[in-house]
C-alpha positions in Angstrom: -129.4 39.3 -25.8 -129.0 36.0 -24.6 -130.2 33.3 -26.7 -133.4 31.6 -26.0 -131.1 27.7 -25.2 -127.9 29.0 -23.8 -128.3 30.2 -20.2 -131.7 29.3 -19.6 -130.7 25.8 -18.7 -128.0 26.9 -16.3 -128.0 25.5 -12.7 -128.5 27.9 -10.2 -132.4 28.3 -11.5 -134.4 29.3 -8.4 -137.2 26.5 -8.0 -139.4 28.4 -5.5 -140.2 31.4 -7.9 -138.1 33.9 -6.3 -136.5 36.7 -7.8 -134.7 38.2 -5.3 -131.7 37.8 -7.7 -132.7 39.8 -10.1 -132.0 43.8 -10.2 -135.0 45.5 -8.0 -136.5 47.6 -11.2 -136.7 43.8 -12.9 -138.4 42.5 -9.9 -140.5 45.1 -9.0 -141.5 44.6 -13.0 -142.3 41.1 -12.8 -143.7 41.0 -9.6 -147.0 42.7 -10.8 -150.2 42.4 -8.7 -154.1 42.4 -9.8 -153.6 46.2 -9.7 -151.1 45.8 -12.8 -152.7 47.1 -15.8 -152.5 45.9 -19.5 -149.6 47.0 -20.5 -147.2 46.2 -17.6 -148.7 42.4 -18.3 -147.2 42.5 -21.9 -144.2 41.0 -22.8 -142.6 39.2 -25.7 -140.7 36.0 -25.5 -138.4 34.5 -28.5 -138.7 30.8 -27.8 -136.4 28.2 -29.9 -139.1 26.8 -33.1 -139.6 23.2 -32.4 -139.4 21.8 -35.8 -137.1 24.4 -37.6 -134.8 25.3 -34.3 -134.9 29.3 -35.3 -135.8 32.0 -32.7 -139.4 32.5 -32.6 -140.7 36.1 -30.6 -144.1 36.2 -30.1 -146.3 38.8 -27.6 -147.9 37.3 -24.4 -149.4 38.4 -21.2 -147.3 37.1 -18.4 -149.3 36.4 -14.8 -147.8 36.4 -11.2 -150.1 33.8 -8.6 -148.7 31.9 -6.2 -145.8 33.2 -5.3 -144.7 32.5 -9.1 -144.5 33.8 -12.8 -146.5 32.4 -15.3 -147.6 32.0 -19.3 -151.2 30.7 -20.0 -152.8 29.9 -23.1 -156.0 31.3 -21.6 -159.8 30.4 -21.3 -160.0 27.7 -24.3 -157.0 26.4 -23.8 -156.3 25.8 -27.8 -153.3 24.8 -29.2 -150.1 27.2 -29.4 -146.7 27.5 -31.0 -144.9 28.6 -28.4 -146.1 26.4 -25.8 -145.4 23.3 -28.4 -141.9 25.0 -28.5 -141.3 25.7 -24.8 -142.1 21.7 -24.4 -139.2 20.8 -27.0 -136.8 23.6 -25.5 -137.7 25.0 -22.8 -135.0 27.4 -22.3 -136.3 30.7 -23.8 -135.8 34.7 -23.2 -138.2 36.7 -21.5 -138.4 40.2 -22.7 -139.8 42.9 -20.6 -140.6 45.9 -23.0 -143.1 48.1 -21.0 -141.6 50.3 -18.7 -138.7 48.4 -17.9 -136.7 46.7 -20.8 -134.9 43.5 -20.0 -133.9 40.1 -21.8 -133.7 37.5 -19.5 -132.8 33.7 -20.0 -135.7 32.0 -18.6 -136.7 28.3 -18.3 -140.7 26.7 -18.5 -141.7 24.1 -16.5 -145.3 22.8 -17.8 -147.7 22.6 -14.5 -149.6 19.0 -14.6 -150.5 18.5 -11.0 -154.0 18.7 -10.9 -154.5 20.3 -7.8 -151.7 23.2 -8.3 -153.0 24.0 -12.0 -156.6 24.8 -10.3 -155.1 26.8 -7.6 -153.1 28.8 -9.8 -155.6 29.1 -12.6 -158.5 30.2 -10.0 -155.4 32.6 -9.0 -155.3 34.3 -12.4 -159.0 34.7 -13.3 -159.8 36.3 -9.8 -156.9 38.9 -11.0 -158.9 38.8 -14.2 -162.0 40.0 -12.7 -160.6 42.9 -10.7 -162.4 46.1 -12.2 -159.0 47.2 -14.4 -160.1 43.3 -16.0 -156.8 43.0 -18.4 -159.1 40.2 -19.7 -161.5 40.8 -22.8 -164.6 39.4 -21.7 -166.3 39.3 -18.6 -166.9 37.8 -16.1 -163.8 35.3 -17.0 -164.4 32.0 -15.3 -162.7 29.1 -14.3 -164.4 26.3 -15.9 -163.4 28.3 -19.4 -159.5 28.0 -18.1 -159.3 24.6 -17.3 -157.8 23.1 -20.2 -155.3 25.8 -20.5 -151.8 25.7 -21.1 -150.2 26.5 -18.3 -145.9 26.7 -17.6 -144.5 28.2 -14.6 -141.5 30.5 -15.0 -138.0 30.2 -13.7 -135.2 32.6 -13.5 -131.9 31.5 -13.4 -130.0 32.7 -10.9 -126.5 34.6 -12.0 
């Protein structure tokens, strides 16, 4: 496995969310669609901790929207560890674990622009509120994402 700071920062990242690098099983993994159920959403990521600078591997849903890959804290947007973390270091591995089974070095960009964060926010609760809804409540709406954390995903290339 490759650790969450080493090849994460390497140049040669794609900046316009492709993944046409990666192996096809990977991509065709990542690139999930509103038809995706549950479990091929699921993945874990080991981020590097902030304060302590030890590996940190949590669970997380993973969305695709515009083009792009992304984490989300979710409707509430509260606080979280491994957005804190991604912020400090944002190098970090990706771990695919349904289905396909992959570690790979990724890097989070945080999404600020107003404008993009509502597009790709409205992007992910619409594939909330297909009838598989991945989500836990419904309807999921927008307004309740808003203040979400939101970092967009980048593979680097090999």
């Amino acid at each position: 496995m490759t650790s969450p700071g080493t090849a994460a920062g390497a140049a040669g990242a794609p900046r316009d969310g492709s993944l046409a690098h990666l192996p096809d099983h990977i991509r065709r993994a990542i690139e999930i669609t509103p038809a995706a159920g549950t479990s091929e959403r699921i993945i874990d990521i080991t981020t590097v901790g902030r304060r302590t600078g030890r590996p940190r591997r949590i669970e997380i849903f993973f969305y695709r929207a515009a083009g792009h890959t992304y984490l989300c804290s979710g409707a509430g947007g509260g606080a979280t560890d491994w957005c804190a973390n991604l912020l400090a270091n944002p190098g970090f591995t990706f771990h695919l674990k349904n289905g396909v089974r992959a570690d790979l070095p990724a890097r989070a960009t945080p999404v600020t622009d107003p404008a993009e964060r509502r597009a790709v926010l409205a992007e992910i609760v619409a594939d909330l509120n297909q009838p598989h809804d991945p989500g836990t409540i419904r309807p999921t709406r927008l307004e309740d994402w808003a203040g979400s954390r939101l970092m967009r995903i980048d593979f680097p290339g090999s």
